[in-house]
C-alpha positions in Angstrom: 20.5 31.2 -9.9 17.6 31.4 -12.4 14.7 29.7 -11.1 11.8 28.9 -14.1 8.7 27.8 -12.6 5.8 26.0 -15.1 2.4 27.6 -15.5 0.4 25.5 -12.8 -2.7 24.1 -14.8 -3.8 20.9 -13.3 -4.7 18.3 -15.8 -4.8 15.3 -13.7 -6.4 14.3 -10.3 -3.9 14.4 -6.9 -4.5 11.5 -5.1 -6.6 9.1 -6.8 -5.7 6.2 -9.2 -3.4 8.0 -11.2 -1.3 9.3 -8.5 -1.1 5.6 -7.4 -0.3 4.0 -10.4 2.5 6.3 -11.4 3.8 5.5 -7.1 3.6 1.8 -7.6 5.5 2.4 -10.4 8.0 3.9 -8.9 8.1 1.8 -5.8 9.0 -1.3 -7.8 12.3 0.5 -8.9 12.4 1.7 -5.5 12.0 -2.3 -4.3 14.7 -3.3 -6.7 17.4 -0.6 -6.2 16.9 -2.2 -2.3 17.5 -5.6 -3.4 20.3 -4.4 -5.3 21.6 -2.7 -2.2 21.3 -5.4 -0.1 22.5 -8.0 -2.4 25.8 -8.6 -0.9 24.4 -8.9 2.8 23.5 -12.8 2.0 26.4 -12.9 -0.3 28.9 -11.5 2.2 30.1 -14.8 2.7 30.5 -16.0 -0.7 31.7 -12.6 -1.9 35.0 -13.0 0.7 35.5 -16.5 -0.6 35.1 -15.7 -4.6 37.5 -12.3 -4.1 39.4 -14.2 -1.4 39.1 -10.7 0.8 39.7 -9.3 4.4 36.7 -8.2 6.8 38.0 -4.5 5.8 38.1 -5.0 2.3 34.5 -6.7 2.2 33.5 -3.7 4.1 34.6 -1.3 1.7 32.4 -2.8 -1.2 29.3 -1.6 0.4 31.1 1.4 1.9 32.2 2.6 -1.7 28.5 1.8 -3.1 26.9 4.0 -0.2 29.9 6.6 -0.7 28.8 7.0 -3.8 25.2 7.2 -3.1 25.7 9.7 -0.5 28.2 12.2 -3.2 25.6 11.9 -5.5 22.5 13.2 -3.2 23.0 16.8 -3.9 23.9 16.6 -7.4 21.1 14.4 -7.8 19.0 16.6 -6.2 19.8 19.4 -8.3 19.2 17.2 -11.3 16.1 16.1 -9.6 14.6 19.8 -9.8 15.5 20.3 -13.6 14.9 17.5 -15.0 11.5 15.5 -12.9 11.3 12.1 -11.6 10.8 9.8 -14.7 14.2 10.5 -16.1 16.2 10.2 -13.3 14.5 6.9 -12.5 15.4 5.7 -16.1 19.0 6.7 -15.5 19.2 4.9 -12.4 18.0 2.0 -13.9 20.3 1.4 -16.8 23.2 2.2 -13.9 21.9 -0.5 -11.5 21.5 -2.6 -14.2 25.0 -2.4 -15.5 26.6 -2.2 -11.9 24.5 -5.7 -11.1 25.2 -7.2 -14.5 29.0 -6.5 -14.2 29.3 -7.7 -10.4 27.7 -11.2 -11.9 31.3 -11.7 -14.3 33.8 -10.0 -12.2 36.4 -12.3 -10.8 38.9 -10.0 -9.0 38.1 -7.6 -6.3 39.2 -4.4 -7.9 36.8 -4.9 -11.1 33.8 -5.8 -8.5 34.5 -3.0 -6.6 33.8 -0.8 -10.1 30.5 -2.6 -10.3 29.3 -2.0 -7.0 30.6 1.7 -7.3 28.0 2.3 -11.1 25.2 0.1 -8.6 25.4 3.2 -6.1 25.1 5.7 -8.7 22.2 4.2 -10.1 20.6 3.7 -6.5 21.0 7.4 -5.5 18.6 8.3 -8.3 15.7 6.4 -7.0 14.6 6.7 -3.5 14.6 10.9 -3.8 12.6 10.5 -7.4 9.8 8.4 -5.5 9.9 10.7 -2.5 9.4 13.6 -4.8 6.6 11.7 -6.9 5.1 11.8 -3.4 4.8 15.6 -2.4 3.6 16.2 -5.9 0.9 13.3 -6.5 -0.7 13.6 -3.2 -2.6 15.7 -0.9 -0.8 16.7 2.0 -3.0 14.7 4.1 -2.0 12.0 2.7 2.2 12.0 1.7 3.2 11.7 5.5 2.0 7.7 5.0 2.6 7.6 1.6 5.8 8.2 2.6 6.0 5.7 5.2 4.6 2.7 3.0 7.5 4.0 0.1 10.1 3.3 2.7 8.9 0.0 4.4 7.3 -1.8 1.3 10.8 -0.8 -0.4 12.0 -2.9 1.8 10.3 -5.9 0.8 13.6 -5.7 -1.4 15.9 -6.6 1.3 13.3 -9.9 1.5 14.1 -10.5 -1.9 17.8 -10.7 -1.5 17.2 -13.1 2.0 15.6 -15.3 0.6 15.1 -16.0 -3.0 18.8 -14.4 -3.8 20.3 -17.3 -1.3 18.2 -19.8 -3.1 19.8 -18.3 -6.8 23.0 -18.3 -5.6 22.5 -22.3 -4.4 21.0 -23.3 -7.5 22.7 -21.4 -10.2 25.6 -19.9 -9.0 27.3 -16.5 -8.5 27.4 -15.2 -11.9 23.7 -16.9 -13.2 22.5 -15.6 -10.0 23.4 -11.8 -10.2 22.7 -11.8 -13.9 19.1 -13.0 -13.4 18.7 -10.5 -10.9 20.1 -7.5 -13.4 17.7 -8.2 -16.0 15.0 -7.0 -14.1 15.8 -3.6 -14.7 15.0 -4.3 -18.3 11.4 -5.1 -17.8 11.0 -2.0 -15.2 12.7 0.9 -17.5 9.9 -0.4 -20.2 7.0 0.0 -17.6 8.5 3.8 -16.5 8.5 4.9 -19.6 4.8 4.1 -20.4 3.4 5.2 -17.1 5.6 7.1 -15.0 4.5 11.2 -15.0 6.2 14.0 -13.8 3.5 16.0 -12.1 -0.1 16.5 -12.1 0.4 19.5 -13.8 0.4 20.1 -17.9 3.8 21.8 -16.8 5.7 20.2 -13.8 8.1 22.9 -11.3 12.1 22.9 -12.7 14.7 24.9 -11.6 17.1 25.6 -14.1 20.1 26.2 -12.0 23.4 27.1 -13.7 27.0 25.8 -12.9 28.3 28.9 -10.6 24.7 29.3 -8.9 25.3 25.6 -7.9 26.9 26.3 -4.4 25.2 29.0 -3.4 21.4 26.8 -4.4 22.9 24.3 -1.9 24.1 26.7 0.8 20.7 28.5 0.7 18.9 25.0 1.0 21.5 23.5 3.7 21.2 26.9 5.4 17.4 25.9 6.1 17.4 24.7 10.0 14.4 22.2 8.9 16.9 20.7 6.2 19.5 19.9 9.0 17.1 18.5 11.4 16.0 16.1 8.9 19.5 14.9 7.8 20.6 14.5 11.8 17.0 12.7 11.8 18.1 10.0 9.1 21.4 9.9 10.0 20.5 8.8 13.9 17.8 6.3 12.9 18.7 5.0 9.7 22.6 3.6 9.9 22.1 0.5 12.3 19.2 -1.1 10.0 21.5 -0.5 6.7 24.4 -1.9 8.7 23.2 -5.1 9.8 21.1 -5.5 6.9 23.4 -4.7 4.3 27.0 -6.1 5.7 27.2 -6.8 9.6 24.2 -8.2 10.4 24.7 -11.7 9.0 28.1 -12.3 9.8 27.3 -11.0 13.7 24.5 -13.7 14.1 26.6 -16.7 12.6 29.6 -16.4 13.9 29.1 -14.2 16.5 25.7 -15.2 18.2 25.8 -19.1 16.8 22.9 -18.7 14.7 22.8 -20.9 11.8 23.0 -19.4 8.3 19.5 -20.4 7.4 18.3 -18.9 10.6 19.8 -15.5 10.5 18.4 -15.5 7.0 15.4 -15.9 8.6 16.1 -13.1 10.9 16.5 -10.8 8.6 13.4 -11.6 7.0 11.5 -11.0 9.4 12.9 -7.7 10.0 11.9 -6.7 7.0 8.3 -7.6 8.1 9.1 -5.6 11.4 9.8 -3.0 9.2 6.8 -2.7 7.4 4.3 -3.2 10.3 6.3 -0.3 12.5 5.9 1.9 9.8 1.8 1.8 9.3 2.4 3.0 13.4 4.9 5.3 12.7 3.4 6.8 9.6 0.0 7.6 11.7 2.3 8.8 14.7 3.6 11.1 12.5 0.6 12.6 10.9 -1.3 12.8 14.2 1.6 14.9 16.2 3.9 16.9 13.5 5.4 18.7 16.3 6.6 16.3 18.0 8.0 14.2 14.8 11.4 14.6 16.3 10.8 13.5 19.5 9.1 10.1 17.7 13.0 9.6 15.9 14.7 10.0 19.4 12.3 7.6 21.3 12.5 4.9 18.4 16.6 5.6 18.6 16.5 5.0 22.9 14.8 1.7 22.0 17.2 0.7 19.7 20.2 1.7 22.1 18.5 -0.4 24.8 18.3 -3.4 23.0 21.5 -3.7 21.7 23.0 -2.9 25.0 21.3 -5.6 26.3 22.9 -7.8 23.9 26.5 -6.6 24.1 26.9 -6.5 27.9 26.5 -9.7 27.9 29.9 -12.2 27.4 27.9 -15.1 26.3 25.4 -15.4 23.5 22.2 -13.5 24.1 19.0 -15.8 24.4 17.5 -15.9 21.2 14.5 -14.1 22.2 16.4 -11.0 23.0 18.3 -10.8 19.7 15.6 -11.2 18.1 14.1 -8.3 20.3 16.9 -6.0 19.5 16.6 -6.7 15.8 13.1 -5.6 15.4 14.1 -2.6 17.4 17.3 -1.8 15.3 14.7 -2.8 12.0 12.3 0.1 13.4 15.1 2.0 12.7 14.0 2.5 8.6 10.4 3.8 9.5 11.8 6.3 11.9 14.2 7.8 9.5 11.6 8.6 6.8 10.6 11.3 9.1 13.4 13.0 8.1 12.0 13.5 4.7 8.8 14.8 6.4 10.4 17.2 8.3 12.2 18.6 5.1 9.2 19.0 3.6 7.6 21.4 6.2 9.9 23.8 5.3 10.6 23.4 1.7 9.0 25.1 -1.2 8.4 22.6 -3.6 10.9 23.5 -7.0 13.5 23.2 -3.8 12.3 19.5 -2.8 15.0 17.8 -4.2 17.9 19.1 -3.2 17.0 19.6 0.4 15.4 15.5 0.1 18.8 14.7 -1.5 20.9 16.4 1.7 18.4 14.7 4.0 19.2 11.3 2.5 23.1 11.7 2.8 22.4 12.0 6.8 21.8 8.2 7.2 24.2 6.5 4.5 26.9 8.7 5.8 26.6 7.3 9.2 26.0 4.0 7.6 29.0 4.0 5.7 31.5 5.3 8.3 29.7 2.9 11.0 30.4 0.1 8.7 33.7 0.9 7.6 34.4 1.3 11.3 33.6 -2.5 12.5 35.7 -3.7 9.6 38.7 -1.9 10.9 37.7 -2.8 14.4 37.2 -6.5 13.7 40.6 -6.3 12.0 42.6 -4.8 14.7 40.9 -7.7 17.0 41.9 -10.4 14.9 43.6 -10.2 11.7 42.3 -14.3 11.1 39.7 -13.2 8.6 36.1 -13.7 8.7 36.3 -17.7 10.1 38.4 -16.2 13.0 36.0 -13.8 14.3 34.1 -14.5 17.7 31.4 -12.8 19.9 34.4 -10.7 22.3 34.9 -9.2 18.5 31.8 -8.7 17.5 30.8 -7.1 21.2 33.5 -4.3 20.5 33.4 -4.0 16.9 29.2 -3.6 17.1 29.5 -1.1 19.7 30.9 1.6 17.9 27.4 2.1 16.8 26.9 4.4 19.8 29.3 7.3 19.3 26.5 7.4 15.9 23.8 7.3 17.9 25.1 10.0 20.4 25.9 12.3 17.5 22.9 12.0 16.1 20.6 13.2 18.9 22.7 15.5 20.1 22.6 17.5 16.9 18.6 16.5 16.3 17.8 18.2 19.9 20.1 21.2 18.4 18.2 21.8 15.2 15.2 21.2 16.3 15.0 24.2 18.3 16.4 25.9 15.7 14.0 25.1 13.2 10.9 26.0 15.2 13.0 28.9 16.1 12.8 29.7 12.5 9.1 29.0 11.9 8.0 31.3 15.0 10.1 34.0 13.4 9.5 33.2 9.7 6.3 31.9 9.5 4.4 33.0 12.5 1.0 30.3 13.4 3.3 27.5 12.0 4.0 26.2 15.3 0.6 26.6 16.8 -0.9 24.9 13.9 1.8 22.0 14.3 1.1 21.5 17.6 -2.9 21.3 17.4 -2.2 18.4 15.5 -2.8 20.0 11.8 -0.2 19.5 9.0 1.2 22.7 8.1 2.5 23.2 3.9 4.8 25.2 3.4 3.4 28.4 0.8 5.5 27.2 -1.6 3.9 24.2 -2.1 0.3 25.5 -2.2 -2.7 24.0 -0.1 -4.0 21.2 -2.1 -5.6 18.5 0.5 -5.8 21.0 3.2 
């Protein structure tokens, strides 16, 4: 592997109005690829109707879009490093457009299964081009909540699809509907390509990593105890948000809980307003204590298991108070597994940033995917009746899978977390100390800007 790093002239300011232009930019594809993502979650319904579909196979068109996303990370990654943020954000765009525009016409499940498949391609370009526009715009001081507020206003996008999407798809129909909502994408490649920058730099950091140097770039980076830690982070926080946002979570609250379909809309709006006020806590939590980052994740992840086993002991419906309690706790979820991303940059150099951010990222959707293909298949074996069948003793057993994810996860976050300061003690000797006093630590390779 051939690694060619640009001469490092600075020619624009980190941090100031530049740097947040070029990130609002990019948060706005970052807010759409979420709407995208969570188009179907309000659509569910309608989608099993218009494809005339089983709970497993309206599973599998979000598992196949978030199978694809998660393939893609590395790759991406790797593409990530050579090429820079503003062309990978392009080429997710004209893919989410396309995957969006297509979904709009198709009429049979196979061809809208293709179109949800080009949408996840196009989505697992954006969220690691933001994060990267992050760690090289800011000061160090500042990415850990920069990095919180790219993950929770993103999700304003998942408000989006509650809410106005439902209204589109009463008003104009499915194909108007979707088709309005792909042309977007237009009007944001336009306003990347006149804003968006690659670095501060006159020359941003590439890697120019050839075919057969491929494995061995990803087994180095994967080798990286910090690079684990963060991918068990996000995959122990992050699936049971995407789960009941994306697919599960509607469905479970109508006819599982009782909930009306305007009020589990509702629901999952506010959520998304959970979401973004847990993460201004979160994001300080995590600048305050870096060593104990982990330990934040777990605790967030014990709340979460609390709630919902709360609500699926019980063989009634749950008072709505304490489902709407163990939504805001599952919601907290997304905040919590940006740290992973954090984590991953403590131990990164920076021309390496992508690729370990794009292994990180497979962590949650992984889980996500598997979770959800899981409570199809359970939901099935319970009652092969379709959707209209299901009740709240299926939904109790199908929902609870999401614990043998959840053990996993901290299990193997407790495991690499003494690893990875096991590394830093021997590696990078005051890392830890520093950590613990409360002070961010950079790694070298990423210089000391902001510190």
């Amino acid at each position: 592997m051939s690694e060619l790093i640009g001469a490092r002239e600075q020619v624009h300011d980190i941090g100031r109005r530049r740097a947040w232009a070029i990130w609002l930019v990019a948060l706005a594809v970052y807010v759409l690829a979420v709407f995208h993502r969570s188009s179907l979650g309000v659509a569910g319904l309608l989608a099993a109707e218009r494809f005339d579909v089983t709970a497993t196979q309206l599973s599998f068109f979000t598992v196949l879009q978030l199978l694809v996303y998660a393939g893609l990370q590395v790759p991406v990654g790797v593409l990530l490093d050579r090429y820079g943020s503003r062309r990978l954000l392009l080429g997710g765009l004209v893919l989410m457009t396309a995957g969006q525009l297509a979904f709009a016409f198709a009429t049979s499940f196979p061809a809208a299964v293709v179109a949800r498949a080009v949408l996840g391609a196009g989505d697992a370009m954006v969220f690691v081009s933001v994060i990267r526009l992050v760690t090289v715009w800011f000061l160090v001081r500042q990415a850990p909540m920069v990095t919180q507020l790219t993950g929770v206003v993103g999700q304003t996008g998942a408000i989006i699809a509650a809410a106005p999407l439902s209204f589109l798809l009463r008003e104009l129909g499915w194909t108007r509907a979707f088709a309005v909502a792909s042309s977007v994408g237009v009007v944001l490649m336009v306003v990347v390509v006149l804003v968006a920058k690659d670095s501060p730099y006159r020359r941003a950091d590439v890697v120019s990593v050839k075919l057969r140097a491929l494995a061995q770039s990803v087994r180095t980076v994967w080798g990286n105890p910090g690079t684990r830690l963060g991918m068990w982070s996000h995959f122990t926080s992050q699936f049971s948000v995407t789960v009941f946002a994306l697919l599960w979570g509607f469905p479970f609250l109508v006819r599982g809980q009782g909930w009306s379909e305007a009020s589990a809309g509702t629901l999952l709006m506010a959520m998304t307003g959970w979401v973004i006020l847990s993460g201004f806590v979160l994001g300080a939590l995590v600048a305050r204590y870096p060593f104990y980052r982990s330990w934040i994740v777990i605790t967030v992840v014990a709340l979460m298991m609390a709630a919902w086993a709360a609500v699926l002991l019980r063989t009634t419906p749950a008072p709505d108070w304490l489902v709407v309690v163990m939504a805001f706790a599952t919601a907290t979820g997304g905040p919590a597994s940006m740290v992973g991303f954090d984590l991953a940059r403590s131990f990164t150099p920076v021309h390496a940033l992508g690729r370990a951010n794009g292994i990180v990222n497979v962590g949650g959707f992984m889980a996500s995917l598997l979770c959800m293909a899981l409570i199809g298949v359970v939901l099935d074996l319970r009652e092969g009746g379709g959707m209209a069948a299901y009740d709240l003793g299926d939904f109790r057993a199908a929902m609870a899978v999401q614990f043998l994810f959840w053990g996993l996860g901290i299990t193997q976050v407790l495991r690499f977390r003494r690893r990875g300061i096991a590394h830093l003690q021997r590696v990078h000797p005051g890392a830890v100390d520093q950590m613990r006093a409360g002070r961010p630590w950079v790694h070298p390779g990423l210089g000391q800007e902001g510190v």
